[in-house]
N, C-alpha and C positions, 0 to 999 in steps of 0.2 A: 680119614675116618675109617675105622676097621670096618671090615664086611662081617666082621660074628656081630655087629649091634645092630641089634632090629629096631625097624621103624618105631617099635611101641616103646622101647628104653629111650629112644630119641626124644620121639614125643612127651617123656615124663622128665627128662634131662632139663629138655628145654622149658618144660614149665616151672622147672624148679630155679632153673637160670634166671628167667621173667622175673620172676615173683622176687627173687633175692637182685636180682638189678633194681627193682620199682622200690623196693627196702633202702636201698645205699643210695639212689637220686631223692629219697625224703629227706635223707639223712644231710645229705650233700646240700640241693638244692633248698630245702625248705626250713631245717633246723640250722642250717649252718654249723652241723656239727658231725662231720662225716667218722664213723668208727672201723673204718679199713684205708688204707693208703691207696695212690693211685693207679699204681701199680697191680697190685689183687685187684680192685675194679677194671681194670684194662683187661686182666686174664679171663673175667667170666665174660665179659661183654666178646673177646673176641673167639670165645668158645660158642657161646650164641649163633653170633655171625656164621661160623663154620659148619655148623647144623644148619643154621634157615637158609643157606646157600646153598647145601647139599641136597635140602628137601626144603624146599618153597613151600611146597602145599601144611609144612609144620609151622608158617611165620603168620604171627597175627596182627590182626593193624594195629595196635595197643602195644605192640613189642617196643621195648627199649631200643633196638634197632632201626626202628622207623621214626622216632620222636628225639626229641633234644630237651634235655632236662628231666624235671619232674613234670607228673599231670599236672594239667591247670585247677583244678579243682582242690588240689591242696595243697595249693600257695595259702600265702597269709592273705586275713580277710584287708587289702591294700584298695584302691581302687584300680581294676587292670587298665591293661594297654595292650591293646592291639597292633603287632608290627604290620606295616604296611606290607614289607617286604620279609618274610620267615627270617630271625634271626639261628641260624644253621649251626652247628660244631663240625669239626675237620676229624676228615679221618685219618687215623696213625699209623704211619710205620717205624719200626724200632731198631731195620737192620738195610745196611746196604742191598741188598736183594729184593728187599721190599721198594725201596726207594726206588729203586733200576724198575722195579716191574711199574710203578706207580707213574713214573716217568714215560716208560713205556704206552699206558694206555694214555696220556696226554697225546703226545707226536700219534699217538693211533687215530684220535679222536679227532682230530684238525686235520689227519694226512697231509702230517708233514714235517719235517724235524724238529725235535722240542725247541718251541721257544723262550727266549730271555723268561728268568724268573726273579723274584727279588726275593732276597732270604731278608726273614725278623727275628727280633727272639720271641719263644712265647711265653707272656709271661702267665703267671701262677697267682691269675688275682678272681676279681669277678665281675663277667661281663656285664656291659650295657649300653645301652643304646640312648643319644643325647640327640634334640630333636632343635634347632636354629630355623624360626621363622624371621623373613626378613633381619637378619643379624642378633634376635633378642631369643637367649634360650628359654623355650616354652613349657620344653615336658622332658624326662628321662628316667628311662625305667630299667627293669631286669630283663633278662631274656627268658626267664620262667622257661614253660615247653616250647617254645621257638617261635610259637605262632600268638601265644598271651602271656606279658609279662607282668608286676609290678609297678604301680605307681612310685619313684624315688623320688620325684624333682625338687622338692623339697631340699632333702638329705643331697642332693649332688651340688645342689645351688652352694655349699657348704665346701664344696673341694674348688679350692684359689685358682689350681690351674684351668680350670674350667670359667672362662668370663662369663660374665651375666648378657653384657653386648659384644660382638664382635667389632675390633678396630677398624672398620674397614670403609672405604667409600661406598655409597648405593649401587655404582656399576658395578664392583667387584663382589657385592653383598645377595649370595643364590636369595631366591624368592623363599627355598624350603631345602632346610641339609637333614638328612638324618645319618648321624654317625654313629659306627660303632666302636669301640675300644672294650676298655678294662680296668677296672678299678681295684688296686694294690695297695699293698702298704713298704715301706722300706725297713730292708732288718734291723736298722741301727732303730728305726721309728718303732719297729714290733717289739723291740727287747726293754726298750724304754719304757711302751706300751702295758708291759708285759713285768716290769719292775714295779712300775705304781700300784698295777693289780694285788701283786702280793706282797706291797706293802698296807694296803688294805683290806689284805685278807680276803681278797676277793678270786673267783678261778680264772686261771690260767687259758689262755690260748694257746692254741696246740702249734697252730703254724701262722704266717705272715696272710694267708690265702683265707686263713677261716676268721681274722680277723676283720680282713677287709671285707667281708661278707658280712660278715653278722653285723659292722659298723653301717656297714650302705642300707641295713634292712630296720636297724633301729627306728622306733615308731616316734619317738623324742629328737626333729634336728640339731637340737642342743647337743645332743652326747656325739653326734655327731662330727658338729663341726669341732669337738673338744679332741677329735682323735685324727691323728696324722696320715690321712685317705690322699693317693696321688692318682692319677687317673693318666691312662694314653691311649687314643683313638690311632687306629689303623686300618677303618673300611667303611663301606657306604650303603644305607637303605636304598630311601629314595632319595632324590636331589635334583633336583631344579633352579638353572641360572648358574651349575658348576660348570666350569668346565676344563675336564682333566678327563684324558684317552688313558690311564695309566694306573699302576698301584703308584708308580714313583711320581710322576703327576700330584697325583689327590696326597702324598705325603710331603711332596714341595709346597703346597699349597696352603694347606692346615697350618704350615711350621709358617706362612708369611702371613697367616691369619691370626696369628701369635695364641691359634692350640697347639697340644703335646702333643705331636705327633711319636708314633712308631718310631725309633732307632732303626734306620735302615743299614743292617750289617752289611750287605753287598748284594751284586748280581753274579748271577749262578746260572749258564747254560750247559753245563755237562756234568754227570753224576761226579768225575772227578773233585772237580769243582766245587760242589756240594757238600762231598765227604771230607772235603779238606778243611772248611768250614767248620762241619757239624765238632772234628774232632780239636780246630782250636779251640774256638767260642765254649766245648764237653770243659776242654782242658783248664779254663778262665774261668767256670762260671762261677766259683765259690765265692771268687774276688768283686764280681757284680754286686750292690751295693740294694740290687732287690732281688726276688728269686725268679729265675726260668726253669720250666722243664723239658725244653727244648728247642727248635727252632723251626718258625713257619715257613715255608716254599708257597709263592704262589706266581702264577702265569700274571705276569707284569700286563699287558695289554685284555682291555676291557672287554673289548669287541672278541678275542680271541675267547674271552669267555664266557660270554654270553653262545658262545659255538659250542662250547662243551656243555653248560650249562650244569644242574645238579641233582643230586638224587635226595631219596625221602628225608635224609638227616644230616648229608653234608654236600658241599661242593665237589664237581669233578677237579675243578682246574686250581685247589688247594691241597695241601695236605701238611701234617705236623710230624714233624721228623723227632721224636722224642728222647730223651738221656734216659740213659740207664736209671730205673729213679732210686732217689737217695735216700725213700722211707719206703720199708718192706715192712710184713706184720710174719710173723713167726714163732712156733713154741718154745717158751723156756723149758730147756729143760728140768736143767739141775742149777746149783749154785755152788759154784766151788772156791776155795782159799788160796788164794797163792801168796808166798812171800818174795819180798822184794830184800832188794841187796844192802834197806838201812832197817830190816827188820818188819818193816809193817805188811800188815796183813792188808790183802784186796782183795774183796768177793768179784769172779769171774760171772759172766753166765754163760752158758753153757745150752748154747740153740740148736734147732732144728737147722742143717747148713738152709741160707736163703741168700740168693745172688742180689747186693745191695751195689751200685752205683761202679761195677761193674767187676767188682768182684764177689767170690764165694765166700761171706761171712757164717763163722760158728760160731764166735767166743767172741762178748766182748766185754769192757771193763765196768762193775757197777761201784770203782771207787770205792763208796765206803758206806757204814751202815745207816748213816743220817739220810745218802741219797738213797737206797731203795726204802727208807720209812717215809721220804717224802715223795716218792714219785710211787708209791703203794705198789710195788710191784712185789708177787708171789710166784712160791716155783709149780710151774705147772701152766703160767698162765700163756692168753697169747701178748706177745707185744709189739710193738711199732720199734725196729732197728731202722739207726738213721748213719750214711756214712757219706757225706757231704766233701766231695776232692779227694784231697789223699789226707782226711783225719780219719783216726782210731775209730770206730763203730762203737756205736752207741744206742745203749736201748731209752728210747724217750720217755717209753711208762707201757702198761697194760691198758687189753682194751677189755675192762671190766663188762662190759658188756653182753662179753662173749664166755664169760667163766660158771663152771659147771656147779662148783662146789666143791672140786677135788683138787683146789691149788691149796697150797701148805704153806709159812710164814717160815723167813729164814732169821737166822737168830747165829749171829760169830760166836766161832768156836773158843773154847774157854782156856783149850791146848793149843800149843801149836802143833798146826797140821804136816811140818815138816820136824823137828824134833821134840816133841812133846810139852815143853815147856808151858811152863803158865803163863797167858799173855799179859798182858799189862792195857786194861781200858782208860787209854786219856785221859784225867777228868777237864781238862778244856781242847775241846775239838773233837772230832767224829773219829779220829784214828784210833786202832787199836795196835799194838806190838807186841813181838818177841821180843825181850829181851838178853838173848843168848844170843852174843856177837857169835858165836863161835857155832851156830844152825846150821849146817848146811847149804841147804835152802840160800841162806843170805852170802855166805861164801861162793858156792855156785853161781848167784847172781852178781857179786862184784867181780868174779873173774871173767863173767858174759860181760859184763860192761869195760872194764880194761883192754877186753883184746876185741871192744866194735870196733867195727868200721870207720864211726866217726870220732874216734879216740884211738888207740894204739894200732888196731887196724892191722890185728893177725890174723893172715887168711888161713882158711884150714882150721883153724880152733873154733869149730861151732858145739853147741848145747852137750851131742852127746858124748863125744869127747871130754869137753871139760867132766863131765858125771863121771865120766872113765877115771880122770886125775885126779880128782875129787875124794871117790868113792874107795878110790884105791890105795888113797893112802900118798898117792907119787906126789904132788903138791900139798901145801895147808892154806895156801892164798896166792894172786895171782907173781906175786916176787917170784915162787917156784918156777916160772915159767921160764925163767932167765937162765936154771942152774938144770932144765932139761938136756938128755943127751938124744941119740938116735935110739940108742940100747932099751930108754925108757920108755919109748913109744912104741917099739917094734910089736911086741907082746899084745899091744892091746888089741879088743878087737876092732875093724877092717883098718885096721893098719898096718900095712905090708913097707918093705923097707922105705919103698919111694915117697911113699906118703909122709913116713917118719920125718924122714928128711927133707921135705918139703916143711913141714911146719916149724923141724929146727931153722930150717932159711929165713922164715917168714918170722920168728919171735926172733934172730940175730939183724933184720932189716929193720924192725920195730925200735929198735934199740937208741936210735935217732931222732927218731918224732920230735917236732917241733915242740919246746916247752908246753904252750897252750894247750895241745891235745896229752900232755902227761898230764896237765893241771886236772884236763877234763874226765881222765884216764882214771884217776885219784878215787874222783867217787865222793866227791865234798856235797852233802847235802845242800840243797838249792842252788848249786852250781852247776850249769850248763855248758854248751860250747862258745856262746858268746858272752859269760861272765868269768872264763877262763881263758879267753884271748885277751878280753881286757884285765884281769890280773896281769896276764902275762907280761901285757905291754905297758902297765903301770908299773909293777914291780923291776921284771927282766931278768932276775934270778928264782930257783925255789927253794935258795936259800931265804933273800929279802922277803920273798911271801910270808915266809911259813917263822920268820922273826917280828913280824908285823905286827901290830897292837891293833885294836879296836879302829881305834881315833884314823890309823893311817890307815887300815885298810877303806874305810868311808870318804875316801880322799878320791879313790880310783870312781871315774864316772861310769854310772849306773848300778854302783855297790851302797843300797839304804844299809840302815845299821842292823836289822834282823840278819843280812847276811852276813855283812861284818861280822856278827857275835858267832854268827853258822860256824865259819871260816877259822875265825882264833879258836874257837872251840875244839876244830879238827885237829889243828896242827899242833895244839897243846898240850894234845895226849901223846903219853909217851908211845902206844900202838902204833900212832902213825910217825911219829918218828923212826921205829922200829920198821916199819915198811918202809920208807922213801931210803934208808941205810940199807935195807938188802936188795932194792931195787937198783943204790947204785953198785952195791958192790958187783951183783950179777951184770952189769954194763951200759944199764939206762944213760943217759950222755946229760937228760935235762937241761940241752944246752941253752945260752945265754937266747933271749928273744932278740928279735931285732930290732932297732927305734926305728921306728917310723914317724918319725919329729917334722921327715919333708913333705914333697906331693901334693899332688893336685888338690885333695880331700884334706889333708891337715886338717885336725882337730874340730873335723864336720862330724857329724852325724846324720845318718843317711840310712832313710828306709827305704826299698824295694815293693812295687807292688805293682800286681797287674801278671800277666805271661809274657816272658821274654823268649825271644827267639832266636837272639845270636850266642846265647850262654843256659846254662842252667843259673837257680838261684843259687846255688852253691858258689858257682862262679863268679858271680856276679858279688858276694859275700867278702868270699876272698880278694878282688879286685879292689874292693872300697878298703878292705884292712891293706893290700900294697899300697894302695892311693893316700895311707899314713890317716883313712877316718874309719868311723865307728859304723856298724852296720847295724840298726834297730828294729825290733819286729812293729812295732810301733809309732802314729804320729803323736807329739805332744809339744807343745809352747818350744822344748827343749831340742826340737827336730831341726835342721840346716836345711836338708835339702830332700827331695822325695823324686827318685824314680819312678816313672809310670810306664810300667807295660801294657801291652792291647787288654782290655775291656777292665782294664784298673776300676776299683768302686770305690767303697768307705773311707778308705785310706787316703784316695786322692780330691773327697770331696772333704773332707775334714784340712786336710795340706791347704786346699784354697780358700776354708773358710779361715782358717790362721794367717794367711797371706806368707803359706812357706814356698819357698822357691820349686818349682817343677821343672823336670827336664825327660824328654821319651828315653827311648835305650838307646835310638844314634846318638844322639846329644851324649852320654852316658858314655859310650865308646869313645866317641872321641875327648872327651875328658883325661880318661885313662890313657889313650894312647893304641888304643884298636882298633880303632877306624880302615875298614878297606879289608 
């Protein structure tokens, strides 16, 4: 905290902090319809904390720092509940240094070296508390402000995983359990959820979290039990007649009591340990088949925490180790056009930079103009960027809430914004086009895509380079690339000889590329990397491809007949005959594919899912195409077999509900022959 801010700017800091936290826990807690991401709420709350820490005498009891939730008084009018025991929130750290120091005051607080911990995930639903007298559930409610929650029992008596009796004999049946968990929904269940909405015209849920929120608060159990709520318990009020010394105790137990217990990811005695953890499970989560936002740590032993015991609003002897989160809110700026290498235009947007799921996002794609008309989003406004693993970042919509009156409506350009041309608006589909093969713009982009990485794969020929060969006149598309010399680069700029001559090395190593990655090199509309390894390995040549009719190209598996038509279409023009002829003459090899008729995998089809740890996917890709099978991003009736990596989700619970064959990644290795 600076020494030039005076107590008095503190003091109006912090009341402005309050009043806009006690705003977003209505929004949160009570509408179920929070209008900032979790992230922005985490920054004011722990701007707060840092003030009333530094000056005590500025912290009021009423502060959001000292309470859990929303006030009670504006809950809905429900019948409350009183927890016996405070239902608490955990507090968060975001960075190994935190974690160390957090750790640190545990071993402080016991004097004596940190003990055993258990790590969970946490999930992203909404809490509550489930109350088992003598085996028969009674009552379960909300955690409202920590101390008064909501009447649900109703509405929870409605989630299957939750029995109405416990299975259990009277000896092992406590007198009185009160548990706590979480009530969630699963993405495959939210999108479903979330498909029927707007085939009824009805809105939208924003996230899986605000669904199962406003579903557990619905005043109707009917609509309730119509909507797909799973619940998982992982702590304890009061309890009498349990008995478990432990967090992993009380989760062995629950799971022989046949409730949902918590997923116990592992145990964790050294920050090592921890960090190793947080950055698998960071690395898996997208493949998790519900949402977390990070992962809980708590002191495994009961007694050791009844030692530490807890402060106004969380526990000492927990804490939540949180991801980088994956929905930021941030200003659009502007809206810009760019074109792509088959002519179409795609409005950019163009942000305030804002660090989303752990990297710096500016720019991301709003597609086309049907999606920003239906997600209402204007330039100027604020919005919610979402970048979930390692996909493209994406703005989910504005938060209309927050707009002044000074956002402006974007409307595609009627030129092209790269050579002037008059675009062409679809009349079926939301695209719009240039139709000047011969743009720039579109040239420049088939030459970016010829020489990726995951196509012809010349190094040293990035973006402003090619604008260089482009611009200059020295190429007209990427065939040029083949009939470059050193003489022709030397000139440009930061191209000194060695460099020259390195990219001449790197387009004469290119030269060989395995047919597949020429096919994918080509630039054939809705063709990919994996519908041009199987051309490759159906055809074999590019000559048989590109003589191929309709009928036989629909023969190659996983080519419907939209692509088919894509495909004849391409290679029926005489332009691209005119390219694949100066491509060989310059020296492309397009050599013959290999069959792969043998192996392990013959004429399987095999999806990948989960994090693997002896391979990348990539490798793991290419291993099933040497193994002579097909590698698919997808499960479907038509799937053979499904790889499952650590915290595999959707993918492998759909695989079991087909009764398709599962194998981990050893299994997997040794198939192929990598074992050891």
């Amino acid at each position: 905290m600076g020494a030039k801010e005076s107590l008095e700017a503190l003091r109006l800091e912090a009341e402005r902090l309050r009043a806009e936290l006690d705003y977003h826990n209505w929004r949160y807690y009570v509408l179920d319809d929070p209008v900032i991401p979790d992230g922005a709420y985490d920054r004011l709350m722990r701007r707060l904390e840092r003030i009333e820490a530094a000056h005590p005498e500025l912290r009021t009891p009423d502060s959001p720092t000292q309470r859990v939730g929303a006030p009670a008084a504006e809950l809905r009018e429900r019948p409350p509940v009183t927890h016996s025991v405070p239902m608490l929130s955990l507090e968060n750290v975001t960075s190994r240094e935190e974690l160390e120091e957090w750790m640190g005051r545990v071993a402080e607080g016991l004097g004596a070296a940190l003990p055993p911990l258990t790590v969970e995930y946490k999930f992203d639903g909404a809490a509550i508390e489930v109350v088992y007298e003598r085996g028969v559930l009674v009552q379960a409610s909300t955690r409202g402000d920590g101390t008064v929650g909501e009447d649900v029992t109703a509405n929870v008596k409605t989630i299957k995983e939750l029995p109405p009796v416990l299975a259990l004999p009277p000896a092992r049946t406590p007198a009185r359990l009160e548990l706590r968990g979480e009530v969630y929904m699963m993405k495959a269940d939210f999108a479903a959820l979330n498909a029927q909405a707007e085939a009824k015209g009805e809105k939208l849920f924003a996230n899986p979290r605000n669904a199962a929120a406003g579903t557990l608060r619905q005043l109707d159990p009917r609509v309730t039990a119509a909507r797909p709520l799973r619940a998982v318990l992982y702590g304890l009020g009061r309890a009498e007649g349990l008995e478990a010394g432990s967090q992993g105790e009380l989760l062995a137990w629950l799971e022989s009591a046949g409730l949902p217990a918590a997923p116990l990811v592992e145990r964790a005695a050294t920050l090592e340990t921890a960090m190793a953890l947080y950055e698998k499970v960071g690395a898996a989560r997208a493949e998790l088949p519900f949402e977390i936002d990070g992962l809980v740590l708590k002191v495994d032993s009961f007694a050791l925490r009844e030692r530490l015991g807890v402060r106004a609003r969380s526990p000492r002897w927990a804490v939540a180790f949180k991801f980088p989160p994956m929905r930021e809110m941030t200003r659009l700026r502007a809206i810009e056009v760019q074109v792509g290498r088959t002519g179409v235009l795609t409005p950019v947007a163009v942000m305030d930079p804002v660090y989303v799921s752990g990297v710096t996002v500016r720019n991301a794609t709003l597609h086309n103009r049907e999606e920003i008309a239906r997600k209402g989003i204007k330039i100027g406004d604020m919005v919610i960027v979402q970048r979930a693993g390692d996909v493209i970042p994406e703005v989910l919509g504005p938060l209309v809430a927050m707009r002044t009156g000074a956002e402006r409506e974007f409307a595609m350009p009627e030129a092209c914004p790269a050579c002037g041309a008059r675009v062409v608006f679809e009349a079926e589909g939301p695209q719009v086009r240039c139709p000047n093969i011969s743009c720039p713009r579109q040239v420049k982009e088939r030459v970016r895509h010829f020489a990726s990485r995951r196509a012809m794969d010349i190094e040293g020929l990035g973006e402003k380079l090619i604008d260089q060969l482009i611009d200059g006149g020295v190429i007209e598309d990427a065939s040029g690339l083949y009939f470059l010399r050193v003489k022709d680069l030397e000139g440009l700029e930061r191209m000194a000889a060695k460099s020259a001559r390195n990219v001449v090395a790197a387009i004469a190593a290119s030269r060989s590329r395995p047919l597949a990655r020429v096919i994918h090199a080509l630039g054939i509309p809705e063709v990919g990397e994996r519908s041009a390894q199987i051309l490759a390995d159906h055809f074999g040549t590019i000559e048989a491809l590109a003589a191929a009719p309709e009928e036989e190209l629909e023969k190659a598996h996983g080519i419907g007949p939209v692509v088919a038509g894509t495909i004849a279409t391409f290679f029926g023009s005489a332009a691209t005959a005119r390219f694949i002829a100066r491509l060989k003459q310059g020296g492309v090899e397009f050599p013959p594919a290999e069959r792969r008729e043998g192996g392990v995998l013959a004429g399987k089809t095999v999806v990948l899912t989960g994090a693997l740890r002896r391979m990348t996917r990539q490798e793991a890709e290419e291993a099933v195409l040497a193994a002579g099978g097909r590698a698919a991003s997808s499960v479907s009736k038509k799937t053979d077999l499904v790889v499952a990596g650590e915290a595999a989700g959707s993918k492998l619970a759909k695989a079991k509900a087909l009764g398709i064959e599962v194998i981990d990644e050893e299994e997997f290795l040794r198939w192929i022959g990598r074992k050891g």
